[in-house]
C-alpha positions as CSV (number, residue, x, y, z in Angstrom):
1,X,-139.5,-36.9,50.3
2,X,-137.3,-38.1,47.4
3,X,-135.7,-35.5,45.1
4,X,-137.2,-35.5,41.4
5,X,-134.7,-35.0,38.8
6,X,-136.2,-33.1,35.9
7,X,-134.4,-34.1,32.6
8,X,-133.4,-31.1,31.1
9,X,-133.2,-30.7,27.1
10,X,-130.3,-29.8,25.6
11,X,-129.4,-27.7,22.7
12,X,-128.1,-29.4,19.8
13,X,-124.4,-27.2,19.3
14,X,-124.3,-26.5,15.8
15,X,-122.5,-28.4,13.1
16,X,-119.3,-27.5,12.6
17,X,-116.9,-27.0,9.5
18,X,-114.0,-28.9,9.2
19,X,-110.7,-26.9,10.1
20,X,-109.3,-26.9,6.7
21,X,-113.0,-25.1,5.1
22,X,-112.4,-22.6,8.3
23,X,-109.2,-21.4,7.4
24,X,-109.5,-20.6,4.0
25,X,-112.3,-18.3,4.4
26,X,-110.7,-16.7,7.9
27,X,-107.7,-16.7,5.0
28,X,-109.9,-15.2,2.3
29,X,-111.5,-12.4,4.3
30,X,-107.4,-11.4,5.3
31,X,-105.9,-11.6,2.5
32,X,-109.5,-10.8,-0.3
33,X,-107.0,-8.9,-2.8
34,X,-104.9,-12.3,-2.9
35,X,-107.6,-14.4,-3.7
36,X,-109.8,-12.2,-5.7
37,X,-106.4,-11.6,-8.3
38,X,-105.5,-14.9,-8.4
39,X,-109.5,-16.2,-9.5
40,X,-109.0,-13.3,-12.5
41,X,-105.8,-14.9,-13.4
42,X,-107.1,-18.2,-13.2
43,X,-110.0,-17.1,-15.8
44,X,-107.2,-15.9,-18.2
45,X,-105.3,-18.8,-18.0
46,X,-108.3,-21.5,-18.0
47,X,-109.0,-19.5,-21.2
48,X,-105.6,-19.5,-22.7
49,X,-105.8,-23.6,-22.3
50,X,-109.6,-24.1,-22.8
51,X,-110.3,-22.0,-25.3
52,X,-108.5,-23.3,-28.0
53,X,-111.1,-26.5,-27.7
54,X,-114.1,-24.1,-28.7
55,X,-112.3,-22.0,-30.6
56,X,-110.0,-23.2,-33.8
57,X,-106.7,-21.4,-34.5
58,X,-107.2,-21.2,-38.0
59,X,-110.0,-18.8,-37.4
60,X,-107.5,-16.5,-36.3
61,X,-105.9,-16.2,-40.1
62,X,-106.3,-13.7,-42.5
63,X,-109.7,-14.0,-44.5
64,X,-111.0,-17.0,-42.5
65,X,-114.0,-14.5,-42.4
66,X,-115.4,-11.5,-44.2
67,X,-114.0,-8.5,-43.1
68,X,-114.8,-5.5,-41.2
69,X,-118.3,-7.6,-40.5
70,X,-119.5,-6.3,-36.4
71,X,-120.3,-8.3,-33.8
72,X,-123.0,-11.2,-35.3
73,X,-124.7,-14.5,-35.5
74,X,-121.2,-16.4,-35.8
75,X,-118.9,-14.2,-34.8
76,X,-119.3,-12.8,-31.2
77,X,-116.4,-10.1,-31.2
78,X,-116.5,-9.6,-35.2
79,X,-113.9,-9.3,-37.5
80,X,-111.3,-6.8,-38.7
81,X,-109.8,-5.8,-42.0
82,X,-107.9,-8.7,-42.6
83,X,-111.2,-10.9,-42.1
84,X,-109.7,-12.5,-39.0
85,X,-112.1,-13.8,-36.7
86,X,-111.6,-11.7,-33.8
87,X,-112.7,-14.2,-31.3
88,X,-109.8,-16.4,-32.3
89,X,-107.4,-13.7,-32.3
90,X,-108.1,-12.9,-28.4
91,X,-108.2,-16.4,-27.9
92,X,-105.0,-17.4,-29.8
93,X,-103.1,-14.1,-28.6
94,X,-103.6,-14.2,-25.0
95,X,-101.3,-17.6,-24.4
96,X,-98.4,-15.7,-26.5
97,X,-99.3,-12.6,-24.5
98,X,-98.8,-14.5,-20.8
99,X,-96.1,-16.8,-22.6
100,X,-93.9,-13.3,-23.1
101,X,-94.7,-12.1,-19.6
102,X,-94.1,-15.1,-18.1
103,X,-90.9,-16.2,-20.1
104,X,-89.4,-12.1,-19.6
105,X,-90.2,-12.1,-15.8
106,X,-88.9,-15.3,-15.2
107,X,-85.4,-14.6,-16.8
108,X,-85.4,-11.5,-15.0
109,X,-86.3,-12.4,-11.6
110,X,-83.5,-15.2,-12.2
111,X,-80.6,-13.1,-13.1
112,X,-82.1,-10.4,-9.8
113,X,-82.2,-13.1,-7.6
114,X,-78.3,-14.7,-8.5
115,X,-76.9,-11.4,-8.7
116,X,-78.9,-9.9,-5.7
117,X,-78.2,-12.8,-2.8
118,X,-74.1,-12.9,-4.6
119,X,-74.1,-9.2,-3.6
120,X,-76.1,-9.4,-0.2
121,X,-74.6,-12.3,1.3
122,X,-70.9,-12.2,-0.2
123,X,-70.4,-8.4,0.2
124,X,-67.4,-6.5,-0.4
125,X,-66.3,-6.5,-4.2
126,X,-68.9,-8.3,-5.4
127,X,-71.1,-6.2,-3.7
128,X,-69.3,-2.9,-4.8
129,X,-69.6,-4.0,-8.7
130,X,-73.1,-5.2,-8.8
131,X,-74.6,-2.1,-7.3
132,X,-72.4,0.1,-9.5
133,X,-73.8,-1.7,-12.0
134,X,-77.6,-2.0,-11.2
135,X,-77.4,1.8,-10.0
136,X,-76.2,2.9,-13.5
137,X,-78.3,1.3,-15.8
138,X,-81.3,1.9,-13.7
139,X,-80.5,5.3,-14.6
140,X,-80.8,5.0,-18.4
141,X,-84.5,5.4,-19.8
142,X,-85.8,1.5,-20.0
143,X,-88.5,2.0,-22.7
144,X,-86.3,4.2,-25.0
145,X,-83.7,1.1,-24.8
146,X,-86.0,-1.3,-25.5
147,X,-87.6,0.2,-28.5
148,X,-83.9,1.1,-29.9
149,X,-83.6,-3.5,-29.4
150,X,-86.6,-3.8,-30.7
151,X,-86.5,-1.7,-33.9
152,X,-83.0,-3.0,-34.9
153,X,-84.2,-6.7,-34.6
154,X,-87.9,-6.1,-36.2
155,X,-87.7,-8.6,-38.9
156,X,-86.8,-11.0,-37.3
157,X,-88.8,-10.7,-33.8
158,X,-90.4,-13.8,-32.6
159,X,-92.5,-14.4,-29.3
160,X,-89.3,-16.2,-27.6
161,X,-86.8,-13.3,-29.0
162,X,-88.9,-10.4,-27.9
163,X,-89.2,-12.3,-24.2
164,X,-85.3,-12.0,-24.4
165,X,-85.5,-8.4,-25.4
166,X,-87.9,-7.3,-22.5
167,X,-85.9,-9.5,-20.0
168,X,-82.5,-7.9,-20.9
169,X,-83.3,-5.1,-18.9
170,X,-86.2,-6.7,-16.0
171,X,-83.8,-8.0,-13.8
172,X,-82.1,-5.0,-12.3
173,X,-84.9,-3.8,-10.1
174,X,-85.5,-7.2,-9.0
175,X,-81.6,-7.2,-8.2
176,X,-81.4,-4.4,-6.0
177,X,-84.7,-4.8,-3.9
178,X,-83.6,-8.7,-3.1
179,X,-79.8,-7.4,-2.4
180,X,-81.5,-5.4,0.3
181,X,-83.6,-8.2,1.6
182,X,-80.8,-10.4,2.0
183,X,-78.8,-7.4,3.7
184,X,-81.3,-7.3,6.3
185,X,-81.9,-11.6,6.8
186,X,-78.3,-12.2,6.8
187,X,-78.1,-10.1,10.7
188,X,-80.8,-12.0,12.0
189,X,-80.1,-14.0,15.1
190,X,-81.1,-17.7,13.6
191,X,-78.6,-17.1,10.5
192,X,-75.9,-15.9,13.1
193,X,-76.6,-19.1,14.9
194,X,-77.0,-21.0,12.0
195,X,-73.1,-19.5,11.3
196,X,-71.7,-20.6,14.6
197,X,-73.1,-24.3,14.3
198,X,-70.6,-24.9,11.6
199,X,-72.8,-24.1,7.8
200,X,-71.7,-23.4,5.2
201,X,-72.6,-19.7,3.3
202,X,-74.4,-21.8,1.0
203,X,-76.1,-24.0,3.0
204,X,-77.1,-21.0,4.8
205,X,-78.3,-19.4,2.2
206,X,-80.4,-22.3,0.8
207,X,-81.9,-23.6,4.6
208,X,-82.0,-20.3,6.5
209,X,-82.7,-17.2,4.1
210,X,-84.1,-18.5,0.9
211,X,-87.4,-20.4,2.4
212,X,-88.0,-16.4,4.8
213,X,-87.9,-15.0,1.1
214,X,-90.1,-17.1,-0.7
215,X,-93.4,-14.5,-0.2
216,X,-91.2,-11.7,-0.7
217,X,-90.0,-13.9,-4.0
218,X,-93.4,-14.7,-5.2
219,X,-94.2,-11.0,-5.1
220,X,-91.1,-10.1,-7.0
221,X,-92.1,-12.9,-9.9
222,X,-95.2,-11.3,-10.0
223,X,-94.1,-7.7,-10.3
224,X,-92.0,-8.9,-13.1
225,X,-94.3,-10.5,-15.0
226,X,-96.8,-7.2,-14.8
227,X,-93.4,-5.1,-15.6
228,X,-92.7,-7.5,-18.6
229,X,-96.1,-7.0,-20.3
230,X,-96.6,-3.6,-19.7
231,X,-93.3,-3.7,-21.9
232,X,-94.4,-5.8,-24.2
233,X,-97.6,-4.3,-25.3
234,X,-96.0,-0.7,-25.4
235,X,-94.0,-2.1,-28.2
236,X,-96.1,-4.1,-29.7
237,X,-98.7,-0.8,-29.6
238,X,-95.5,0.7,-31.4
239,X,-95.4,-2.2,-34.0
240,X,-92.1,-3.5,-32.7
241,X,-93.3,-6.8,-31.6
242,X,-94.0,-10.3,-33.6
243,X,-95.5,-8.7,-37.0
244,X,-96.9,-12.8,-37.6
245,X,-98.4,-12.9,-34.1
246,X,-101.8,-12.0,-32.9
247,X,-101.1,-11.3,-29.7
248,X,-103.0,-8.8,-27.8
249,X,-100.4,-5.9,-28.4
250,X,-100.1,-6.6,-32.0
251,X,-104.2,-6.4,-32.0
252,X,-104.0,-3.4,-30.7
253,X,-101.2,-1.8,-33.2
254,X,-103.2,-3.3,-36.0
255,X,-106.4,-1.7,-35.2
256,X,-104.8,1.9,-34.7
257,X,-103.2,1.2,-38.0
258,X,-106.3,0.6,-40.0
259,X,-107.9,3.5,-37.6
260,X,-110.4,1.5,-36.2
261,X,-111.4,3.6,-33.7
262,X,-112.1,6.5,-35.9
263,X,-113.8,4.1,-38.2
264,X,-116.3,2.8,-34.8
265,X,-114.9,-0.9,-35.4
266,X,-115.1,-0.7,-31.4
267,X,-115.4,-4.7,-31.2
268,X,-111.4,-4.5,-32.7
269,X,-109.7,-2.7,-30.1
270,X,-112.4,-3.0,-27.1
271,X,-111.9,-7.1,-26.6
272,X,-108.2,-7.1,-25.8
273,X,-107.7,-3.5,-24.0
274,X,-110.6,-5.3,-21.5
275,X,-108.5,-8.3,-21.5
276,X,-105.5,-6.1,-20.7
277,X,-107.3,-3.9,-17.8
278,X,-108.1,-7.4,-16.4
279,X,-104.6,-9.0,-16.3
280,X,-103.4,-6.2,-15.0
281,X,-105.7,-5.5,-12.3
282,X,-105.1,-9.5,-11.6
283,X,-101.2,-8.9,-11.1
284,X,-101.4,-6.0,-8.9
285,X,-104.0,-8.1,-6.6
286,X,-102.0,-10.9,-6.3
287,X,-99.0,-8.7,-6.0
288,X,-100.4,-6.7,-3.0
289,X,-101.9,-9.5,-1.6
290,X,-98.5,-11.6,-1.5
291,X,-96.7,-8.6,-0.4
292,X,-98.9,-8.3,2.6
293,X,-98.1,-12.2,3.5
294,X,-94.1,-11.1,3.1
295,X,-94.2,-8.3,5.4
296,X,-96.4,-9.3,9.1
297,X,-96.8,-5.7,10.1
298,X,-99.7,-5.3,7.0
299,X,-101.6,-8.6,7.9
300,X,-105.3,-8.0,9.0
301,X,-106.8,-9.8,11.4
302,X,-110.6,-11.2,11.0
């Protein structure tokens, strides 16, 4: 008898994704704070350069509108005192907002990360005077200091000069945390080896420690930027920032001046405290979520 051979049917595997697809949601299911922080700050800043197409600057001027109208046919958010359409003001103030933030982190982190690899990686007198230095000013109350800056320059405060006000004093944290970093990478066995081949301390420095920093960098940048505008709209709350400026802090000090939430003008001060919350709450997420890609021991596995 001959042997039958019975065709057999096989399943059809599923399709699969490409690898590329498959790693960024393995990626956004690790790292979901990362992700979920940087889509709020992409909002603000899609706003900050979109908006300005829907919504015209001049709006943003005093008695564009009538004032003290509430939210309406015409004007979403309303209008204050001043008959500024308060759309336009959120939309025109929360550029200068990040500007400052960005501008003051930036500076900071710069004059952290000079001063902080000089002092890790040279050592010895360097070393000695920069934390002498760093440990005493971090000693002397920050926001006292700044609003002492700020009062003695008011008249003549800017978006750019009050970016160099906030940054005088945001690098020194950044300064010491990155001396300690570089402390630590300096010991490891590839820069010892990397030492023995022949480089240089600055080629070292540049091809061996920097690119092992860059998470831990990115975090730092971040944490600066959230420092620097939690400075800058305690100020401008205070009325020490750009009096010609609608940026969000100024917003806010001009709607406590005209007592706008005793008066129930909620659409005045509401609008940019929820912008606020939100860039906050974006910086800490992406902060968190780029300090758990600096240090392995807090990554999750899927």
């Amino acid at each position: 008898m001959g042997v039958t051979v019975v065709p057999t049917i096989q399943e059809a595997a599923p399709p699969q994704q490409p690898a590329r697809a498959q790693g960024l949601v393995g990626y956004s299911r690790r790292n979901p704070q990362l992700v979920v922080g940087a889509a709020m700050l992409g909002i603000l800043i899609l706003i900050s350069v979109l908006g300005p197409l829907f919504v015209s600057h001049r709006l943003a001027d005093p008695l564009s509108e009538l004032p003290s109208l509430p939210p309406g046919a015409g004007l979403p958010l309303g209008s204050d005192d001043q008959g500024r359409n308060l759309l336009a003001v959120l939309v025109a103030g929360l550029p200068l907002t990040l500007e400052v933030g960005f501008l003051a982190g930036a500076i900071g982190l710069g004059v952290g990360i000079v001063l902080g690899f000089g002092a890790g990686y040279v050592g010895g007198v360097v070393d000695a005077v920069v934390r002498m230095v760093v440990d005493t000013l971090l000693t002397v109350p920050t926001l006292l200091v700044l609003i002492i800056i700020a009062a003695s320059i008011k008249g003549v405060i800017t978006v750019g000069v009050m970016a160099l006000v906030i940054a005088s004093l945001a690098w020194m944290f950044p300064a010491r945390t990155i001396r300690a970093q570089v402390l630590t990478l300096k010991e490891r066995g590839y820069v010892q080896v990397a030492r023995l081949s022949g480089m240089g301390g600055a080629e070292i420095v540049w091809r061996e420690i920097v690119p092992n920093m860059l998470p831990y960098l990115g975090a730092a940048f971040v944490g600066s930027v959230s420092s620097a505008v939690l400075a800058t709209i305690g100020l401008e709350a205070l009325g020490l920032g750009p009096q010609n400026e609608p940026t969000l802090g100024m917003t806010i000090y001009w709607a406590i001046h005209f007592n706008a939430v005793l008066r129930g003008m909620w659409w005045w001060w509401v609008p940019p405290i929820v912008v606020v919350v939100v860039l906050f709450v974006g910086l800490f997420l992406v902060s968190a979520g780029l300090d758990e890609v600096a240090d392995p021991r807090r990554r999750r596995q899927v």
